[in-house]
C-alpha positions as CSV (number, residue, x, y, z in Angstrom):
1,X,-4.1,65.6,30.5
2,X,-1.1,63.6,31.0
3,X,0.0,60.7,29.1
4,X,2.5,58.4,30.8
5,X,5.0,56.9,28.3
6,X,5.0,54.0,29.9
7,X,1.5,53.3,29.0
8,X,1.9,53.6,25.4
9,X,5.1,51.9,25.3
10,X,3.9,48.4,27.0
11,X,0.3,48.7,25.3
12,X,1.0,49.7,21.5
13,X,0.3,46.8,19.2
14,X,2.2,44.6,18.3
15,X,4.0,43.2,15.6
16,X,4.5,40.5,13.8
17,X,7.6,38.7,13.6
18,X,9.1,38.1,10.5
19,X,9.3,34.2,11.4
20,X,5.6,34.1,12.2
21,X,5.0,36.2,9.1
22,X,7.0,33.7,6.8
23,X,5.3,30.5,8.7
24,X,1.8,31.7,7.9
25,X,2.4,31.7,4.5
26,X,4.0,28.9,4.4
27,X,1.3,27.2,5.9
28,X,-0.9,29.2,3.8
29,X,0.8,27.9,0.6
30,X,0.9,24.1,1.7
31,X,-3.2,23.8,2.4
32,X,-3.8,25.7,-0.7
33,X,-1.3,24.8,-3.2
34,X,-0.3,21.7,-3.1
35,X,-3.2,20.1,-4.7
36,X,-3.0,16.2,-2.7
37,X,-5.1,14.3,-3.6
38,X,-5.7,10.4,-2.0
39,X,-4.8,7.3,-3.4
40,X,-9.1,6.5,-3.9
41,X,-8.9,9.4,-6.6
42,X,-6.7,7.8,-8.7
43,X,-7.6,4.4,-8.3
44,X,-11.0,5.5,-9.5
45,X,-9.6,6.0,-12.8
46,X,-8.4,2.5,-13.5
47,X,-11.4,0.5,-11.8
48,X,-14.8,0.9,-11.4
49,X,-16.5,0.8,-8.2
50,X,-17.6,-2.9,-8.8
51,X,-14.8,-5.4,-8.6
52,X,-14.4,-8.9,-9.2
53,X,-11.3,-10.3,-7.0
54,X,-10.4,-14.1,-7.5
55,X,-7.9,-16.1,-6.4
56,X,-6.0,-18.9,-8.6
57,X,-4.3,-21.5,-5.9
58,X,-1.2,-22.4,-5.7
59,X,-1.2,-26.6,-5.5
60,X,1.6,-27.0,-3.0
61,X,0.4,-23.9,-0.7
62,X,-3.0,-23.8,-0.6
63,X,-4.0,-22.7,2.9
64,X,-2.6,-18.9,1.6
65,X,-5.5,-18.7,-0.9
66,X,-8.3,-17.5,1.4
67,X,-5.8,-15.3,3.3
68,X,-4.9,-13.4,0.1
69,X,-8.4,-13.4,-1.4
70,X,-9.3,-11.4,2.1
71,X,-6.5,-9.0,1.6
72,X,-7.9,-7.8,-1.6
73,X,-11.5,-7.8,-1.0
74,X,-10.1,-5.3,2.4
75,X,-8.3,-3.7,-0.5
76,X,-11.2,-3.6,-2.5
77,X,-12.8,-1.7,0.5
78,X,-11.3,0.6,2.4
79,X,-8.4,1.6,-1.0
80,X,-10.2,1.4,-4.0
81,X,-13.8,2.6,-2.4
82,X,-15.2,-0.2,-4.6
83,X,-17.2,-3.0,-3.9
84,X,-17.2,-6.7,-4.4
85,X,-19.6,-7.8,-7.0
86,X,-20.3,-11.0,-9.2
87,X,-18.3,-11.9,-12.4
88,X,-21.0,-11.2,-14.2
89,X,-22.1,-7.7,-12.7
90,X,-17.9,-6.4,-12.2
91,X,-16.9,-3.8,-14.6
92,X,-13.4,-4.5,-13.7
93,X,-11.6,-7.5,-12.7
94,X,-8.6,-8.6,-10.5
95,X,-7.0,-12.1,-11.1
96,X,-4.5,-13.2,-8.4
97,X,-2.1,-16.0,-9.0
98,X,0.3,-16.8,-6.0
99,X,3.1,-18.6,-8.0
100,X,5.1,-19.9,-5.2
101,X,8.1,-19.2,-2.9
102,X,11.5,-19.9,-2.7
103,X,13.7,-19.9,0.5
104,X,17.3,-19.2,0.0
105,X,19.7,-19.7,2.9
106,X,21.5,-16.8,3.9
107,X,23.4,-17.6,7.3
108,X,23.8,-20.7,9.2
109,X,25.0,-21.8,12.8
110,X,26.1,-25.3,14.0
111,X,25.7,-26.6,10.4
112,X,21.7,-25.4,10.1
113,X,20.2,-22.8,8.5
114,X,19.4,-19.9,11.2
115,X,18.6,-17.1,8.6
116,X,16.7,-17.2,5.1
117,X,15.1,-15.1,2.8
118,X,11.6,-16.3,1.2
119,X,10.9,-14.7,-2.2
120,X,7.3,-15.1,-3.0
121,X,5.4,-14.1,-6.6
122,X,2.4,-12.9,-7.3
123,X,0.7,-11.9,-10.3
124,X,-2.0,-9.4,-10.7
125,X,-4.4,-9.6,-14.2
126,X,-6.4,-7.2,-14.6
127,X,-9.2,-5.7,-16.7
128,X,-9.5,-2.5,-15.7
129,X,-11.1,1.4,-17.7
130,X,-8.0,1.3,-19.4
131,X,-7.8,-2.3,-20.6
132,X,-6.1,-5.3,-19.8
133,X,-2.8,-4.6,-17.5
134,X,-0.7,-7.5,-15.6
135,X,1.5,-7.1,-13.6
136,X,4.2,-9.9,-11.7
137,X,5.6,-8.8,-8.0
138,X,8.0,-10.3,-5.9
139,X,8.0,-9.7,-2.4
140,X,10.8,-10.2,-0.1
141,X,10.6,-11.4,3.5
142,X,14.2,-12.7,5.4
143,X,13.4,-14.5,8.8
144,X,15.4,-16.5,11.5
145,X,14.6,-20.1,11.4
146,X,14.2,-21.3,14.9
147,X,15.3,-24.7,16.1
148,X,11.8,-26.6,16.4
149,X,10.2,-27.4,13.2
150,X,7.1,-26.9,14.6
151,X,8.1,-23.2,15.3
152,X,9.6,-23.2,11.7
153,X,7.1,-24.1,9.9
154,X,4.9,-21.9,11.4
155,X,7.7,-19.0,10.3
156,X,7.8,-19.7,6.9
157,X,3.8,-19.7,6.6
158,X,4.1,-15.9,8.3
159,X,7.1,-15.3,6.1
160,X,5.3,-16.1,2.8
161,X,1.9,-13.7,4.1
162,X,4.2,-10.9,5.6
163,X,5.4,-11.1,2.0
164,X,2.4,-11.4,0.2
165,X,1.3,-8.1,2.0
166,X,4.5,-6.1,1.1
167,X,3.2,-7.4,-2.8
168,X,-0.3,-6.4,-1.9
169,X,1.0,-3.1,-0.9
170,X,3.5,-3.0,-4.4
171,X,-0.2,-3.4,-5.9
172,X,-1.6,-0.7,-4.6
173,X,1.3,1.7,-5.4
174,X,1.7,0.3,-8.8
175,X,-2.0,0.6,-9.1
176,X,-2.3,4.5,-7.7
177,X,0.4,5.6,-10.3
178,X,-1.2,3.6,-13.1
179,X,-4.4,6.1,-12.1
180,X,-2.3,9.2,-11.8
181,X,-1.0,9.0,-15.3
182,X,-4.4,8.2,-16.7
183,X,-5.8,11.4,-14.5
184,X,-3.4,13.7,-16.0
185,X,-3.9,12.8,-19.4
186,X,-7.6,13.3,-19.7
Protein backbone atom coordinates (compact mmCIF):
# COMPACT_ATOMS: atom_id res chain seq x y z
CA UNK A 1 0.00 0.00 0.00
CA UNK A 2 1.08 3.29 -0.88
CA UNK A 3 0.42 6.44 0.82
CA UNK A 4 0.74 9.67 -1.24
CA UNK A 5 2.17 12.56 0.83
CA UNK A 6 0.22 14.72 -0.75
CA UNK A 7 -2.90 13.28 0.63
CA UNK A 8 -1.90 13.57 4.17
CA UNK A 9 -0.50 16.88 3.77
CA UNK A 10 -3.74 18.78 2.31
CA UNK A 11 -6.15 16.52 4.47
CA UNK A 12 -4.56 16.51 8.16
CA UNK A 13 -6.58 18.57 10.54
CA UNK A 14 -6.31 21.59 11.15
CA UNK A 15 -5.40 23.99 13.54
CA UNK A 16 -6.39 26.67 15.19
CA UNK A 17 -5.11 29.96 14.94
CA UNK A 18 -3.87 31.63 17.83
CA UNK A 19 -6.10 34.75 16.92
CA UNK A 20 -9.19 32.55 16.68
CA UNK A 21 -8.08 30.78 19.79
CA UNK A 22 -7.69 34.20 21.76
CA UNK A 23 -11.25 35.54 20.18
CA UNK A 24 -13.12 32.54 21.53
CA UNK A 25 -12.24 33.25 24.71
CA UNK A 26 -12.70 36.47 24.60
CA UNK A 27 -16.08 36.04 23.55
CA UNK A 28 -16.30 33.35 25.94
CA UNK A 29 -15.37 35.64 28.84
CA UNK A 30 -17.67 38.64 27.70
CA UNK A 31 -21.15 36.40 27.69
CA UNK A 32 -20.15 34.77 30.86
CA UNK A 33 -18.41 37.26 32.91
CA UNK A 34 -19.55 40.29 32.68
CA UNK A 35 -22.57 40.04 34.72
CA UNK A 36 -25.06 43.00 32.72
CA UNK A 37 -27.77 43.36 33.90
CA UNK A 38 -30.72 46.02 32.44
CA UNK A 39 -31.70 49.09 33.63
CA UNK A 40 -35.52 47.26 34.83
CA UNK A 41 -33.35 45.27 37.49
CA UNK A 42 -32.24 48.03 39.16
CA UNK A 43 -35.09 50.21 38.89
CA UNK A 44 -36.97 47.36 40.64
CA UNK A 45 -35.16 48.14 43.65
CA UNK A 46 -36.26 51.69 44.21
CA UNK A 47 -40.02 51.30 42.92
CA UNK A 48 -42.48 48.93 43.06
CA UNK A 49 -44.25 47.71 40.23
CA UNK A 50 -47.32 50.12 40.95
CA UNK A 51 -46.70 53.70 40.29
CA UNK A 52 -48.41 56.78 40.88
CA UNK A 53 -47.01 59.57 38.23
CA UNK A 54 -48.60 63.16 38.59
CA UNK A 55 -47.94 66.14 37.09
CA UNK A 56 -47.89 69.70 38.96
CA UNK A 57 -48.40 72.55 36.07
CA UNK A 58 -46.55 75.15 35.37
CA UNK A 59 -49.14 78.45 35.23
CA UNK A 60 -47.49 80.20 32.33
CA UNK A 61 -46.83 76.81 30.22
CA UNK A 62 -49.47 74.69 30.62
CA UNK A 63 -49.96 72.90 27.32
CA UNK A 64 -46.40 70.83 28.41
CA UNK A 65 -48.28 69.12 31.34
CA UNK A 66 -50.06 66.39 29.48
CA UNK A 67 -47.01 65.83 27.20
CA UNK A 68 -44.74 65.20 30.19
CA UNK A 69 -47.30 63.26 32.21
CA UNK A 70 -47.26 60.81 28.96
CA UNK A 71 -43.58 60.61 28.98
CA UNK A 72 -43.51 59.07 32.37
CA UNK A 73 -46.49 56.89 32.27
CA UNK A 74 -44.26 55.46 28.74
CA UNK A 75 -41.46 55.51 31.29
CA UNK A 76 -43.50 53.86 33.76
CA UNK A 77 -43.97 51.09 30.98
CA UNK A 78 -41.61 50.05 28.91
CA UNK A 79 -38.34 51.25 31.82
CA UNK A 80 -39.53 50.62 35.12
CA UNK A 81 -41.78 47.41 34.07
CA UNK A 82 -44.33 48.99 36.39
CA UNK A 83 -47.65 49.97 36.06
CA UNK A 84 -49.86 52.95 36.53
CA UNK A 85 -52.06 52.66 39.46
CA UNK A 86 -54.31 55.00 41.75
CA UNK A 87 -52.85 57.14 44.56
CA UNK A 88 -54.35 55.11 46.81
CA UNK A 89 -53.32 51.55 45.44
CA UNK A 90 -49.32 52.98 44.33
CA UNK A 91 -46.68 51.74 46.62
CA UNK A 92 -44.42 54.32 45.12
CA UNK A 93 -44.97 57.69 43.86
CA UNK A 94 -43.52 60.11 41.26
CA UNK A 95 -44.27 63.96 41.62
CA UNK A 96 -43.26 66.04 38.53
CA UNK A 97 -43.06 69.77 38.82
CA UNK A 98 -42.01 71.61 35.51
CA UNK A 99 -40.64 74.84 37.01
CA UNK A 100 -40.14 76.84 33.96
CA UNK A 101 -37.65 77.84 31.28
CA UNK A 102 -35.43 80.41 30.54
CA UNK A 103 -34.05 81.44 27.06
CA UNK A 104 -30.73 83.14 26.97
CA UNK A 105 -29.55 84.65 23.71
CA UNK A 106 -26.48 83.39 22.50
CA UNK A 107 -25.87 84.85 18.81
CA UNK A 108 -27.67 87.36 16.94
CA UNK A 109 -27.82 88.62 13.19
CA UNK A 110 -29.24 91.89 11.76
CA UNK A 111 -29.87 93.08 15.46
CA UNK A 112 -32.29 89.77 16.28
CA UNK A 113 -31.68 86.89 18.15
CA UNK A 114 -30.89 83.86 15.59
CA UNK A 115 -29.53 81.44 18.31
CA UNK A 116 -30.69 80.67 21.99
CA UNK A 117 -30.33 78.24 24.53
CA UNK A 118 -33.62 77.32 26.64
CA UNK A 119 -32.85 75.86 30.09
CA UNK A 120 -35.81 74.09 31.48
CA UNK A 121 -36.26 72.57 35.27
CA UNK A 122 -37.78 69.81 36.48
CA UNK A 123 -38.15 68.29 39.66
CA UNK A 124 -38.78 64.77 40.49
CA UNK A 125 -40.36 63.79 44.33
CA UNK A 126 -40.37 60.72 44.99
CA UNK A 127 -41.44 58.09 47.46
CA UNK A 128 -39.89 55.17 46.51
CA UNK A 129 -38.54 51.28 48.74
CA UNK A 130 -35.96 53.36 49.93
CA UNK A 131 -37.81 56.57 51.10
CA UNK A 132 -38.34 59.85 50.11
CA UNK A 133 -35.63 61.07 47.34
CA UNK A 134 -35.95 64.45 45.07
CA UNK A 135 -34.27 65.30 42.76
CA UNK A 136 -34.05 68.92 40.48
CA UNK A 137 -32.74 68.56 36.60
CA UNK A 138 -32.04 71.03 34.26
CA UNK A 139 -32.09 70.20 30.73
CA UNK A 140 -30.43 72.03 28.05
CA UNK A 141 -31.75 72.58 24.51
CA UNK A 142 -29.95 75.59 22.15
CA UNK A 143 -32.02 76.22 18.87
CA UNK A 144 -32.05 78.79 15.92
CA UNK A 145 -34.81 81.22 16.15
CA UNK A 146 -36.26 81.62 12.68
CA UNK A 147 -37.64 84.78 11.34
CA UNK A 148 -41.51 84.22 11.57
CA UNK A 149 -42.90 84.18 14.95
CA UNK A 150 -45.24 81.79 14.13
CA UNK A 151 -42.24 79.44 13.27
CA UNK A 152 -40.67 80.68 16.57
CA UNK A 153 -43.00 80.03 18.72
CA UNK A 154 -43.51 76.81 17.62
CA UNK A 155 -39.43 76.28 18.21
CA UNK A 156 -39.39 77.15 21.63
CA UNK A 157 -42.51 74.83 22.47
CA UNK A 158 -40.13 71.84 20.75
CA UNK A 159 -37.15 73.31 22.53
CA UNK A 160 -38.73 73.23 26.05
CA UNK A 161 -40.11 69.14 25.25
CA UNK A 162 -36.77 68.18 23.42
CA UNK A 163 -35.48 69.37 26.76
CA UNK A 164 -37.80 68.00 28.98
CA UNK A 165 -36.89 64.56 27.40
CA UNK A 166 -33.08 64.90 27.86
CA UNK A 167 -34.37 65.57 31.84
CA UNK A 168 -36.69 62.55 31.56
CA UNK A 169 -33.75 60.66 30.32
CA UNK A 170 -31.36 62.37 33.37
CA UNK A 171 -34.26 60.62 35.40
CA UNK A 172 -33.91 57.46 34.42
CA UNK A 173 -30.04 57.39 34.74
CA UNK A 174 -30.19 59.07 38.05
CA UNK A 175 -32.91 56.65 38.89
CA UNK A 176 -30.99 53.24 37.59
CA UNK A 177 -27.85 54.19 39.68
CA UNK A 178 -29.97 55.08 42.73
CA UNK A 179 -31.07 51.07 42.20
CA UNK A 180 -27.62 49.84 41.62
CA UNK A 181 -26.31 51.12 44.88
CA UNK A 182 -29.27 49.87 46.75
CA UNK A 183 -28.75 46.28 44.80
CA UNK A 184 -25.23 45.99 45.90
CA UNK A 185 -25.78 46.75 49.37
CA UNK A 186 -28.33 44.10 50.16
Amino acid sequence: MVINRNFLKNNSPKRLTPYFSLLMLAALMLLTACGYKPSSWAIENIFSDSVYVEVHVDRAEPENAPFLKDEMNRMVYTRFKGKIVPKEQAKSQIIISYNGTTFTPLAYKDGYISRYRANIRVTFDMITNQGRLKKTITAVQEGDVQVSSMLSSKLRIEAIRKGMEKAMNEFLAYVSAKGIRAGSSE
